[in-house]
BAMAR-318830 format. One record per residue (C-alpha): x, z, y; residue number from 0; chain; residue in one letter. Coordinates in Angstrom, 2 decimals. Example, Ala and Ser with C-alpha at 12.3 -4.5 7.8 and 13.67 -1.06 7.14 Angstrom:
2
+---------+---------+---------+-----+-------+-----+
!      xx !      zz !      yy !   n ! chain ! res !
+---------+---------+---------+-----+-------+-----+
!   12.30 !    7.80 !   -4.50 !   0 !     A !   A !
!   13.67 !    7.14 !   -1.06 !   1 !     A !   S !
+---------+---------+---------+-----+-------+-----+
This chain:
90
+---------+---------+---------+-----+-------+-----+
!      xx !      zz !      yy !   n ! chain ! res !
+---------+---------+---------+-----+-------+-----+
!   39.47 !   10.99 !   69.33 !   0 !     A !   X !
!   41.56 !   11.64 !   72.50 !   1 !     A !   X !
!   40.12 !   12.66 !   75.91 !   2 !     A !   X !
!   41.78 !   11.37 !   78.76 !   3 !     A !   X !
!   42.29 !   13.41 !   81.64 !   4 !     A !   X !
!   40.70 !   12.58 !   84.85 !   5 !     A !   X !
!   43.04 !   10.51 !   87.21 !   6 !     A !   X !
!   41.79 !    9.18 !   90.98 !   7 !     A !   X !
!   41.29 !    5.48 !   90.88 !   8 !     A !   X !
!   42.10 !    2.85 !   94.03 !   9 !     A !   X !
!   38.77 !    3.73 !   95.31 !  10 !     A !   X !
!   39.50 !    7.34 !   95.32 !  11 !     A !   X !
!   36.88 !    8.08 !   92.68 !  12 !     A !   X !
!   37.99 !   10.59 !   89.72 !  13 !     A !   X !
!   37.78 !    8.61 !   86.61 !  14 !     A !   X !
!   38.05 !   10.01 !   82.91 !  15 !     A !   X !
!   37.34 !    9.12 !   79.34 !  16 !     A !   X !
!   38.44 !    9.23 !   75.46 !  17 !     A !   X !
!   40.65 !    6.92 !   73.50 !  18 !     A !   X !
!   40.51 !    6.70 !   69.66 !  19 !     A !   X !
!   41.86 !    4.53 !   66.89 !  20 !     A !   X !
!   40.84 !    4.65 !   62.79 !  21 !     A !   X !
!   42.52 !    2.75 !   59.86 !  22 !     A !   X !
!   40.38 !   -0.11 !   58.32 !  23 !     A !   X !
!   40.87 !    0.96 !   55.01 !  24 !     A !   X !
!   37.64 !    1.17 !   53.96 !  25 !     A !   X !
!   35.67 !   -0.72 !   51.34 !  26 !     A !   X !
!   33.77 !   -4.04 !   52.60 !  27 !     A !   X !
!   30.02 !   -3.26 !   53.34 !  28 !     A !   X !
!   27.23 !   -5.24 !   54.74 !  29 !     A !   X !
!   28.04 !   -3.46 !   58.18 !  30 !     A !   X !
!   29.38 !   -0.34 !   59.48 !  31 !     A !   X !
!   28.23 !    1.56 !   62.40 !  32 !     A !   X !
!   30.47 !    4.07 !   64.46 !  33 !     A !   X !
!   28.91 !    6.19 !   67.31 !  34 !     A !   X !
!   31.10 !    8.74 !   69.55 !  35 !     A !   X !
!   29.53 !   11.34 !   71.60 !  36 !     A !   X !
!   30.79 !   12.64 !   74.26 !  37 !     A !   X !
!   29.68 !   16.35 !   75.95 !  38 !     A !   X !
!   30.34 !   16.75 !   79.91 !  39 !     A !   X !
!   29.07 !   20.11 !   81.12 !  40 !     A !   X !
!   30.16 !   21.74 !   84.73 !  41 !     A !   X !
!   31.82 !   24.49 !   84.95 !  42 !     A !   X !
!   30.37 !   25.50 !   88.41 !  43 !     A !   X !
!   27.24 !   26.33 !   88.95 !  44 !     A !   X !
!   24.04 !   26.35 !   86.24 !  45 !     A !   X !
!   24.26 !   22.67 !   85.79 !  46 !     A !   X !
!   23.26 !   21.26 !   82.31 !  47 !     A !   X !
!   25.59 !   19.40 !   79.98 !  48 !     A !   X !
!   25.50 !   15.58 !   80.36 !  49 !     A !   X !
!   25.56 !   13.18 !   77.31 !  50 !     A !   X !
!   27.07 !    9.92 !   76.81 !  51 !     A !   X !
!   26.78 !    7.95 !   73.70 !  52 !     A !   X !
!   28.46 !    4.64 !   72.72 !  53 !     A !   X !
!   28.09 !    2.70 !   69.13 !  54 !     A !   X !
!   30.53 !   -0.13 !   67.55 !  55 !     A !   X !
!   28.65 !   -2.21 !   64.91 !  56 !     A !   X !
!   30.91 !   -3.83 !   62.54 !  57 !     A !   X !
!   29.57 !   -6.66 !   61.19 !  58 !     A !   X !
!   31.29 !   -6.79 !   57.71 !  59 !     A !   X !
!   34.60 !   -4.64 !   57.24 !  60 !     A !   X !
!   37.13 !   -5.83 !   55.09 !  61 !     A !   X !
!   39.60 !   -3.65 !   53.54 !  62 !     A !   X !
!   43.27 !   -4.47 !   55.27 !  63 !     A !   X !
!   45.84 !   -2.02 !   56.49 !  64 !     A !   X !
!   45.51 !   -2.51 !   60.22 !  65 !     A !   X !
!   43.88 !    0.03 !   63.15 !  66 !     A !   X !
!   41.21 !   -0.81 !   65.41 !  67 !     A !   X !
!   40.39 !    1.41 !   68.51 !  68 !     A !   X !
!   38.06 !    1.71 !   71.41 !  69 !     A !   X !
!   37.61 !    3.23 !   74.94 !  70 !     A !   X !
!   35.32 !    4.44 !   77.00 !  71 !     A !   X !
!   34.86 !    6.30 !   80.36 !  72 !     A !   X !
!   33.04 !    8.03 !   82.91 !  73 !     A !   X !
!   33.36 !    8.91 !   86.44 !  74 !     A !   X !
!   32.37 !   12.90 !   86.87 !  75 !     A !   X !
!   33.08 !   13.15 !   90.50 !  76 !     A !   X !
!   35.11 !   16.63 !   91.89 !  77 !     A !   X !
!   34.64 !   19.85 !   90.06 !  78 !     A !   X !
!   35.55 !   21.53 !   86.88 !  79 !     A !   X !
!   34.23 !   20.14 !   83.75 !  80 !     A !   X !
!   34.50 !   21.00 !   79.75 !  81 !     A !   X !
!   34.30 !   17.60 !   77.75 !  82 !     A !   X !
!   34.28 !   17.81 !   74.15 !  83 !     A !   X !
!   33.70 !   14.74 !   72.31 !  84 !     A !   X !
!   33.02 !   13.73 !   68.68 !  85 !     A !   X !
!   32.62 !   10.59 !   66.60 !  86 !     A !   X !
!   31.29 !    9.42 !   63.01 !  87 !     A !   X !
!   31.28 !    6.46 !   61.45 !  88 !     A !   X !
!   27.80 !    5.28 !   59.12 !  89 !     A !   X !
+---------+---------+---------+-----+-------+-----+
């Protein structure tokens, strides 16, 4: 998983996010479920962490050698921020 840096959109709105991309290699199964978390906490102030969680369901994977990604994003408005970010895959 890559986090993307934040970058001002044509609305002049800061704009961020994560990238990431995993072989489908794996073994066919009934269905497979990935969920990525992603941690946004300021670094001003005493302001608590914010949370934002996205899931892929995958119907029925079939072993080939090919990648799949996703993408997401978030719009954390001006200030300094630590994102950290995580996935697995069930």
């Amino acid at each position: 998983m890559k986090i993307v840096k934040p970058v001002i959109n044509y609305a002049f709105q800061f704009e961020s996010g994560y990238f990431f991309q995993m072989p489908l290699n794996h073994d066919s199964a009934p269905d497979y479920t990935w969920s990525i978390l992603t941690e946004v906490t300021p670094l001003d102030g005493h302001a608590s962490p914010v949370y934002f969680l996205d899931t892929l369901v995958l119907q029925q994977l079939v072993r080939i050698d090919a990648n799949m990604g996703g993408a997401g994003g978030y719009r954390p408005g001006e200030g300094r921020y630590s994102v950290r970010g995580s996935w697995s895959m069930i």
